[in-house]
C-alpha positions in Angstrom: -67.8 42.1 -28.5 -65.2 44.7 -29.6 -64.2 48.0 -27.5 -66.1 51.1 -29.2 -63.0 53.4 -28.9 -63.8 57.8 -29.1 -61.2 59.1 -31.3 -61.8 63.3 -30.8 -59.6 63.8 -34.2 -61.3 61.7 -35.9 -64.6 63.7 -35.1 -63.3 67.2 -34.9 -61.8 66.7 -38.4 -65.3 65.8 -39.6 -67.1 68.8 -37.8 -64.4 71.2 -39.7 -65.2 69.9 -43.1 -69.1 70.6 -42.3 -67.8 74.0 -41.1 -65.4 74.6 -43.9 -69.1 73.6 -46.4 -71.1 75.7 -44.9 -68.6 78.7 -44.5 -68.4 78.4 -48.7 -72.0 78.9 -49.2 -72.1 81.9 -51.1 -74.9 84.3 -50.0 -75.0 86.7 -53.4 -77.3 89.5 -53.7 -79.0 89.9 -57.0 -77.6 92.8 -59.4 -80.3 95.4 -59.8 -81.9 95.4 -62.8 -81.1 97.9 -65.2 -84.1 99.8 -67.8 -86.9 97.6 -68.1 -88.8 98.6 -70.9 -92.6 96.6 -69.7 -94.7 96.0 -66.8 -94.4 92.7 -67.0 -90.6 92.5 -66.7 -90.8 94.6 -64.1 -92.6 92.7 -61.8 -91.0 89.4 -62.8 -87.9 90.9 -61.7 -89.3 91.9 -58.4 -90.7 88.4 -57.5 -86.8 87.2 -58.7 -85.8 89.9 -56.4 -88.0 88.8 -53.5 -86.6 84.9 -53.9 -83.5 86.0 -54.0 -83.8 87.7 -50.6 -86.0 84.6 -49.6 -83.1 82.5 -50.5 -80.4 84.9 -48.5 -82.6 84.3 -45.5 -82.7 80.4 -46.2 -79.4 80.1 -45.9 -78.4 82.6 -43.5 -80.9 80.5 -40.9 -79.0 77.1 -42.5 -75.6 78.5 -41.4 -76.8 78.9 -37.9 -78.5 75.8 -38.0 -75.5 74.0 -38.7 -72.9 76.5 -36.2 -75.5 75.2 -33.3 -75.8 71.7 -33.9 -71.6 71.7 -34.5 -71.4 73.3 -30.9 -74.1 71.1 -29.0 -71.9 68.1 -30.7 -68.7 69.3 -29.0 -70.5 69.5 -25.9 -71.5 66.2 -26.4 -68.5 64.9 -27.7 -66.9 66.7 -24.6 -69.2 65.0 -22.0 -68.9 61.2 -23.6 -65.1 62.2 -23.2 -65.5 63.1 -19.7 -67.7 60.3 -18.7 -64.7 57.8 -20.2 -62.5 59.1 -18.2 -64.9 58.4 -15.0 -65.5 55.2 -16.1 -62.1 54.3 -16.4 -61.5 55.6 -12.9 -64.3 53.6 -11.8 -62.8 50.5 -13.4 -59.3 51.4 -11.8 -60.9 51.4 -8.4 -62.2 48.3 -8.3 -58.8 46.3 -9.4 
């Protein structure tokens, strides 16, 4: 059975191109609607309005979803690291 080997570059190089993706997603506003001549219009471009808020929000809550789980994975990443290096000091003491 082969030796499982933690390369942190390898990992950290990963977790900045999900940081770099999720950086680039563009929260936009929508451009206020100019004269609307019916009612109807009107309120269609409200509800727009109110998805496009929606959608801010969406994402907004995505971005922090992502910035967490990227930190609790460099704990964890930092822990396995840290329990490797026990382990090898465990290994050294009994030679």
């Amino acid at each position: 059975m082969g030796e499982i080997k933690l390369v942190r570059s390898q990992v950290e190089e990963k977790y900045q191109q999900i940081a770099s993706t999720v950086s680039q997603i563009d929260i936009q506003e929508s451009q206020s609607v100019d004269m609307i001549d019916t009612q109807k219009e009107i309120e269609m471009a409200e509800k727009m309005q109110d998805i496009a808020v929606q959608w801010q929000k969406i994402m907004e809550s995505y971005q922090r979803v992502v910035n967490q789980h990227l930190g609790l994975s460099e704990e964890a990443l930092d822990s396995l690291e840290e329990r490797e290096r026990q382990a090898a000091k465990g290994i050294e003491m009994l030679k």
